[in-house]
PLY file of the C-alpha trace (Angstrom):
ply
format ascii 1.0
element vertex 198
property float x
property float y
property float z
element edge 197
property int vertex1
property int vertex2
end_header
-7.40 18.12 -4.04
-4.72 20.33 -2.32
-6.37 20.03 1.48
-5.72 16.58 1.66
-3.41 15.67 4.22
-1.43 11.96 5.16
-1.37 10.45 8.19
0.36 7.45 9.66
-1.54 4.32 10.08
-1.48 3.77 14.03
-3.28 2.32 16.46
-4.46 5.99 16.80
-5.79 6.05 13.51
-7.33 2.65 13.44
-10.42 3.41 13.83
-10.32 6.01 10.59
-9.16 3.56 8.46
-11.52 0.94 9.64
-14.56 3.23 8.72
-12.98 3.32 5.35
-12.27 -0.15 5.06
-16.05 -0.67 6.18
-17.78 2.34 3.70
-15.58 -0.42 0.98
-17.57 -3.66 2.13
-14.20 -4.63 3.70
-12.51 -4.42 0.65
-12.15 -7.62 -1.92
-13.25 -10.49 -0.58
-13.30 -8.64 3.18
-9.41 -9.01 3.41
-9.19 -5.50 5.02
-5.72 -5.39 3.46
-4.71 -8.12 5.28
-3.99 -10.68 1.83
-0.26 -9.52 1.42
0.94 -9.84 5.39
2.07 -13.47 6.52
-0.22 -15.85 7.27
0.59 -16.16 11.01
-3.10 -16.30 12.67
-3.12 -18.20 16.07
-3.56 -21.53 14.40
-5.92 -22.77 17.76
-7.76 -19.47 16.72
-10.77 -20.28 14.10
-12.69 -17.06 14.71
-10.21 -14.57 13.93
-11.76 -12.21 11.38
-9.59 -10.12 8.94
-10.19 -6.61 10.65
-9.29 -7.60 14.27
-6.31 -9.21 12.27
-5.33 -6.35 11.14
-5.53 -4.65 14.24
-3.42 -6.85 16.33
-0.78 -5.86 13.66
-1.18 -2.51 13.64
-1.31 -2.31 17.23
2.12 -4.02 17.62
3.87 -2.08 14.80
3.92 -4.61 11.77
1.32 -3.11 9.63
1.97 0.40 7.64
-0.38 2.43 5.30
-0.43 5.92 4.72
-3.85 7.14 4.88
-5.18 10.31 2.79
-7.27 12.38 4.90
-10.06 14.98 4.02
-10.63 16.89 6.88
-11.35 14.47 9.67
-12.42 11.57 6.85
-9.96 8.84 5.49
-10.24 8.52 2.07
-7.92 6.55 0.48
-4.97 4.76 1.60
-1.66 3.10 0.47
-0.14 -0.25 2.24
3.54 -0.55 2.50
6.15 -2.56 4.88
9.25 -4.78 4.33
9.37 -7.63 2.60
9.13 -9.21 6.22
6.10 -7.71 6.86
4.17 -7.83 3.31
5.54 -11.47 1.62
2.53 -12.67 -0.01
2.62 -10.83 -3.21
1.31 -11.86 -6.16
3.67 -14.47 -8.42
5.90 -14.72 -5.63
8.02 -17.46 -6.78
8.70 -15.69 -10.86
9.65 -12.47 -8.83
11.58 -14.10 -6.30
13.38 -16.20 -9.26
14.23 -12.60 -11.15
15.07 -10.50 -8.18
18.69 -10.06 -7.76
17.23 -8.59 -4.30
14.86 -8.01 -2.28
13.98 -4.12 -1.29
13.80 -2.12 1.86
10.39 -1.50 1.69
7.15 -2.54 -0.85
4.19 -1.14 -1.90
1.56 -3.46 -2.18
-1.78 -1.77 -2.07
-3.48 1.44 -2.97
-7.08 1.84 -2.81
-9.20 5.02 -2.83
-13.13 5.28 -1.68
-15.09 5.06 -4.88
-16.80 8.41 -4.37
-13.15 10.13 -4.31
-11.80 8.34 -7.57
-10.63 10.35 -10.43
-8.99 13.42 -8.44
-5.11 11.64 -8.48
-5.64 10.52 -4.72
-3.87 7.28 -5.67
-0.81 9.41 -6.85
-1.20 11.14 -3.47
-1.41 7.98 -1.26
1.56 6.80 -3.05
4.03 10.29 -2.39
2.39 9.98 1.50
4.03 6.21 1.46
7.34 7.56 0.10
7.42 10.31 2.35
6.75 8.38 5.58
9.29 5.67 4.32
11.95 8.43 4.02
11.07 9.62 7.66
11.43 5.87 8.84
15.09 6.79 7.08
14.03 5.55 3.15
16.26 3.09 1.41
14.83 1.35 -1.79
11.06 0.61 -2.84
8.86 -1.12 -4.68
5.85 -1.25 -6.17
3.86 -3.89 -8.77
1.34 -1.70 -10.12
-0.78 -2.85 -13.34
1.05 -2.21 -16.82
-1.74 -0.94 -18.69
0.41 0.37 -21.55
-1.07 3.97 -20.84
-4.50 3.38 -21.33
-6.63 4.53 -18.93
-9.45 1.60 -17.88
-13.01 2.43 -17.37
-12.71 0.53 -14.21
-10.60 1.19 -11.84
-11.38 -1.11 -8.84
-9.23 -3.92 -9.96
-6.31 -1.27 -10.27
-5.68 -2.39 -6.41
-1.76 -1.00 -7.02
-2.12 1.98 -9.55
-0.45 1.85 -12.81
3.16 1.95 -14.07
2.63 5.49 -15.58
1.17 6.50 -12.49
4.42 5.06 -10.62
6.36 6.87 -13.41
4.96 10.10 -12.66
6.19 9.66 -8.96
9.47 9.20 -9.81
10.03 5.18 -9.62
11.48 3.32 -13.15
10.73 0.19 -14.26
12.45 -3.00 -13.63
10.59 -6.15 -14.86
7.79 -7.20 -15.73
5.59 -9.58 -12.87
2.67 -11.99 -14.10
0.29 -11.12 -16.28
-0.24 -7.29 -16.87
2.02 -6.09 -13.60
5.29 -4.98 -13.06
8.17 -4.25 -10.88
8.53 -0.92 -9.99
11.66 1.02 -8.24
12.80 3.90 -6.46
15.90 4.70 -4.22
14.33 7.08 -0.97
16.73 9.14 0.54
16.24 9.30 4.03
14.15 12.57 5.33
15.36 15.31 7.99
12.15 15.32 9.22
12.34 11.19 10.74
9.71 9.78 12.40
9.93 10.09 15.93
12.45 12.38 15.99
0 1
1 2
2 3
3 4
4 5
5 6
6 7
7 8
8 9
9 10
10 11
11 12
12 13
13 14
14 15
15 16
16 17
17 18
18 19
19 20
20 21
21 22
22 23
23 24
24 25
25 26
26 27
27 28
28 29
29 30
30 31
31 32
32 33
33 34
34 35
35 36
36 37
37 38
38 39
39 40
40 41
41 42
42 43
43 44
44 45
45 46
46 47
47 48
48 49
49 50
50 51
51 52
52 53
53 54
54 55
55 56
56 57
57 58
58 59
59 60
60 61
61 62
62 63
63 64
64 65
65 66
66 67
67 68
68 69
69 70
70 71
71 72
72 73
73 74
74 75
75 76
76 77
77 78
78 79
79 80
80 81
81 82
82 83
83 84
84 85
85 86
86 87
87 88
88 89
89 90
90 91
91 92
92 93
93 94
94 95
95 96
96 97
97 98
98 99
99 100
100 101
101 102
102 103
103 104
104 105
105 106
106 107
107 108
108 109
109 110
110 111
111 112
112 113
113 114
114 115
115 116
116 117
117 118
118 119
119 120
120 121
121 122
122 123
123 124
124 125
125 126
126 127
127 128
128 129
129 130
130 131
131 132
132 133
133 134
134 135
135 136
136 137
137 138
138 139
139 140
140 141
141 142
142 143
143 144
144 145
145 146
146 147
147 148
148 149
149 150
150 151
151 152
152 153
153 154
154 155
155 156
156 157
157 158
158 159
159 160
160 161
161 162
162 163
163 164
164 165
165 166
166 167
167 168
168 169
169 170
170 171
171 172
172 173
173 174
174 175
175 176
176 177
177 178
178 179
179 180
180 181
181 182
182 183
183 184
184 185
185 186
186 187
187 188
188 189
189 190
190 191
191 192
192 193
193 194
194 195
195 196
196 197
């Protein structure tokens, strides 16, 4: 699909990717990609759902995705933030045991509409993440996609990270492996000309 096009999650474009999120049931278990940030809900609030959640994050600047657009129509997205901003990854405490550091930036979540699967929008998602990390001046990344050994799964909905070829193809190498079936993933971004803001 070449006349896709990435754009920032922003409070601007909240409303895009909550149609998305909502066309997907609210994702697994209606987390609205919410699982991975810290668990710091108002503790007096008890009403709180996942989406406005989300929102309050995105509105003050602690929640990043890039989101693949066709035409006016978000389609597929990828999460990424610091480590600050996206801790609760899956087997924390083996990769925080093997990491001789923590990276600049992760990837934690790529998920495309189920109607759009099977055109590489996941390998898109994940180059509009890069590219808006290099703009926010890059540094290294990484990612803890699904080690499928190369074979392609009939599917693809648990794939919520892509696959370690699929990182390969986009330029990151492997590190170590991460639970059962995943693994860490890295890339050094350079930073872009073309930085955000600027």
């Amino acid at each position: 699909m070449d006349d896709v096009t990435i754009r920032s999650l922003t409070p601007e474009t909240f409303d895009d990717f909550a149609a998305l999120v909502e066309r997907t049931k609210g994702m697994f278990a209606s987390c609205w990609c919410t699982w991975f940030h810290p668990d710091d809900r108002d503790p007096d609030t008890t009403t709180e759902d996942n989406r406005t959640f989300k929102k309050r994050r995105v509105d003050e600047g602690i929640a990043h995705a890039a989101l693949v657009y066709d035409g006016d129509l978000a389609i597929a997205w990828a999460e990424y933030g610091t480590p600050e901003e996206l801790p609760g990854i899956h087997h924390r405490k083996e990769y925080l045991a093997t990491a001789e550091r923590l990276p600049d930036y992760r990837v934690t979540c790529i998920q495309v509409e189920k109607a759009h699967r099977g055109k590489g929008l996941a390998s898109v998602a994940l180059r509009g993440a890069v590219d808006l990390i290099a703009q926010a001046g890059g540094g290294v990344v990484e990612g803890y996609p699904h080690d499928t050994g190369g074979i392609r799964k009939k599917n693809s909905s648990f794939l919520y990270n892509g696959t370690r070829t699929m990182y390969e193809r986009e330029g990151f190498t492997y590190d170590r492996p991460k639970g059962m079936g995943n693994c860490v993933m890295v890339r050094t971004v350079a930073p872009s000309r073309r930085r955000r803001g600027g």
